[in-house]
Steps between C-alpha positions, in 0.01 A plus 500: 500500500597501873396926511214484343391206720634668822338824406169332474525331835551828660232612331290199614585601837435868493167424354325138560262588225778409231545120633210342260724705189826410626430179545349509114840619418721251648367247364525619154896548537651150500800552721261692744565212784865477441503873603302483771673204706828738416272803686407283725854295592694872502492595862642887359142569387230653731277282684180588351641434154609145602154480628346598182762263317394169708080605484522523126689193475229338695217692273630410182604146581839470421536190593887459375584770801365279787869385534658873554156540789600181653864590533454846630211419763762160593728804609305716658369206722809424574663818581146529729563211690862586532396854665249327738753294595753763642243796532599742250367579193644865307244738365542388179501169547123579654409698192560201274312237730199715366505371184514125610092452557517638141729211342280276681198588335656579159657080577189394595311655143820362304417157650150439437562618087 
């Protein structure tokens, strides 16, 4: 379920060692993906764990979630432009830019499977 899955990301990100298991895991648990993109999408979680959320969508190839990384890096894009455009950006607007190289990647692994 959502806890366990959110428990393991934070223990992916506490200790990198764990990714090759967790990534074992997720794919063994069929609505793994569904999960993540809701990890991912929910901008009350930390960072880091929507970090986590979008690599191991992009590691375990859930390919049904590209839509959910396409949507969220569409906003983030735009809200980025928007900021450029009037020279403002909040601090946590620059905290979640950090995770758009990520969506990139994790788009550009969805892609070529």
């Amino acid at each position: 379920g959502w806890d366990q899955i959110y428990c393991l990301l934070e223990a992916i990100e506490t200790e990198p060692a764990l990714d090759k298991a967790g990534t074992v895991l997720l794919k063994a648990n069929s609505r793994a993906g569904e999960v993540l993109a809701e990890m991912l999408l929910d901008r009350k979680n930390p960072l880091m764990i929507r970090i986590q959320a979008a690599q191991m969508i992009g590691r375990v190839g859930y390919v049904a979630d590209a839509p959910s990384i396409e949507r969220l890096m569409n906003r983030l894009e735009a809200k980025a432009n928007g900021q450029q455009a009037f020279s403002f950006s909040s601090a946590e607007s620059i905290e979640e830019a950090r995770i758009l190289p990520v969506l990139q990647a994790v788009q550009a692994i969805l892609r070529a499977s």
